[in-house]
C-alpha positions, 0 to 999 in steps of 0.5 A: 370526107368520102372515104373509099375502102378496098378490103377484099371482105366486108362483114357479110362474108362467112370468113369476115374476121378481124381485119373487116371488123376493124373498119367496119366499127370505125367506118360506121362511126365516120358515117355517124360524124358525117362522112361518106364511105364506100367499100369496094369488096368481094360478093360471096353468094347471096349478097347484094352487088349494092348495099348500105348497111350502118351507112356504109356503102358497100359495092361487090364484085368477084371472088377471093381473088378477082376482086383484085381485077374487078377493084380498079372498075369498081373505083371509077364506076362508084369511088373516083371522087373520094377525098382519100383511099384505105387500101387494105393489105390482107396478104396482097394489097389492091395496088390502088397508085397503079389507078389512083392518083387520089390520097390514100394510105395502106393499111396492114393488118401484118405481114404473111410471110410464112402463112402463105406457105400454110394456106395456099397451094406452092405456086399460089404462095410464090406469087403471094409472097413475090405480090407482098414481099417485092412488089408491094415495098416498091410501089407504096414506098412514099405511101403513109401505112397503118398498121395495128401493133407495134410488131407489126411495125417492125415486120413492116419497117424490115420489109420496107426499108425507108418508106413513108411513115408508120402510124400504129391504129389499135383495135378495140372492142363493142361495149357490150361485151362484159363479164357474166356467170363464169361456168361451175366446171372448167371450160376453155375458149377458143375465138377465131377463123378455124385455119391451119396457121391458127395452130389450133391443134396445139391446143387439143394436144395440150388438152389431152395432156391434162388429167382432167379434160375440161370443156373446150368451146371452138367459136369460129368457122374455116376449112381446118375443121374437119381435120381438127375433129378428126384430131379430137377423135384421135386424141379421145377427147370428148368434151370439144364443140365446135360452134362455127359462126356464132350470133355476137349474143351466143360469143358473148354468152360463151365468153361469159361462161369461159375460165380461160381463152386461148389463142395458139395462132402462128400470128396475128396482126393484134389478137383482137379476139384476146381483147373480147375475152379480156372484156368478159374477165376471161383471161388469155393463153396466147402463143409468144408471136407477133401480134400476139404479144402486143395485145396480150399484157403479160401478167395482167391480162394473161400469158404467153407461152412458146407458140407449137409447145402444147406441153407448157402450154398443159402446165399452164392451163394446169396451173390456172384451173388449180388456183381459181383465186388467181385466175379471179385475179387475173380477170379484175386486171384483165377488164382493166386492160381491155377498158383502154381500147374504144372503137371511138379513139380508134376511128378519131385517130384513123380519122385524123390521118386521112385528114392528114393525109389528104391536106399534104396532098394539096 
């Protein structure tokens, strides 16, 4: 097959997160079966318009927004043979059936709703939600949609309304990643993109709660920084580093060390990041939201607590730090559960439904 991505990011980009590490790992195992793949994405500064990178062909034009205006170019000048689409909703799809009459599916990480009145200006999030919530149902009604979770699904069924069907396609994790030699004193981890929906400062408040601060690593990059450190300062918390982008070596190595990881986010599509804690035997706080819940096995991998409730989520960090046999409990159960999701199983299944796809189109 030649398969054509559209993803407004690819893994060159410094805010590439889970949404372009779920294709990339599956695209390079297509490549590796045979398959061609072409991703159609924005160019941040100082990449290459072209590049091939594990195979995949990557093609770059515009910023944040206009490679929505640069796609359909793009499509005809380096994809208008592909055998079937992935067009990738990250707030706003690419609309590809308005150029494309090839075979294609939507993929949907989750839908925004709210966020869009987190991160974005009033009139950028009225169009963002009328683009996501109005439009979009319209026009991918009879289109098949991949999704990564079951909540997900059900977020995307109630704004749909009949549609095509809805095929779950779970994240996984890279086999490197295993437990090492947990830290002597207690430190937390935070994994993921630094914005404001991610509710990190749900998670310094609930440390200052604590009696005993523990160390807290913050592994990620965003704009929401400078007002979390500002925050830590406030709260006179002194044990907070904040890494940014890491090399998967050192997030490997700072997992390894971690007690616990926290994910304190308002949504997420999965939680892949709990996944990648759960992998090194850290076991995972998460707010009860969607995405969230779905990655996270209550009990097994981890718990849940009320999303924005920094005093349970205090009691709970309390709770593990005070008892290291049940957090070593928790850590055996956690590496069990992680060891159910494979790149290999994902890119099969996703694979086989463009397949799908495609043969119901001739």
């Amino acid at each position: 097959m030649r398969i054509a991505v559209f993803n407004w990011r690819c893994f060159r980009h410094a805010q590439a997160g889970g949404s372009e590490l779920y294709l990339h790992k599956q695209a390079a195992l297509w490549v590796q079966q045979g398959h061609e793949v072409v991703w159609i994405t924005s160019r941040p500064a100082g990449t290459a318009r072209r590049e091939t990178f594990e195979g995949i062909q990557f093609v770059r034009m515009g910023g944040t927004f206009s490679i929505y205006g640069w796609a359909p170019l793009q499509y005809f000048r380096h994809a208008r043979d592909a055998d079937v689409l992935i067009d990738v909703e990250n707030g706003i799809p690419f609309f590809t059936p308005f150029f494309s009459r090839r075979p294609k599916v939507l993929l949907i990480h989750h839908i925004h709703t709210d966020v869009w009145d987190r991160e974005a200006g009033r009139l950028t999030a009225r169009i963002g939600k009328w683009l996501e919530g109005w439009l979009m149902p319209r026009v991918y009604r009879k289109t098949p949609i991949v999704t990564v979770s079951e909540s997900s699904s059900s977020m995307i069924d109630e704004l749909f309304g009949e549609h095509a069907p809805i095929q779950i396609v779970y994240n996984a994790i890279s086999q490197d990643l295993v437990p090492g030699t947990r830290a002597e004193e207690p430190e937390v981890i935070y994994l993921g993109r630094v914005r404001r929906y991610k509710s990190i400062d749900v998670l310094l408040r609930a440390l200052s709660l604590l009696e005993r601060e523990p160390a807290l690593h913050i592994v990620g990059q965003g704009e929401d920084e400078p007002r979390l450190k500002a925050l830590a300062q406030e709260l006179g918390l002194e044990k907070v580093v904040f890494h940014g982008f890491v090399e998967d070596h050192e997030k490997r190595a700072l997992l390894q060390r971690s007690w616990i990881a926290v994910n304190p986010s308002s949504m997420e599509g999965w939680g892949i990041t709990n996944i990648e804690a759960n992998a090194c035997g850290v076991p995972v706080l998460g707010s009860d939201v969607p995405g969230i819940r779905d990655s996270i096995a209550a009990g097994v991998s981890g718990e849940l607590f009320p999303y924005g409730d920094a005093a349970a989520l205090a009691a709970r960090l309390d709770a593990w730090i005070g008892h290291p046999a049940l957090l070593e409990e928790l850590s055996v159960s956690a590496r069990g559960w992680a060891a159910r999701f494979s790149w290999e199983a994902s890119a099969d299944t996703l694979c086989g439904i463009l397949k799908q796809v495609i043969s119901k189109d001739r």
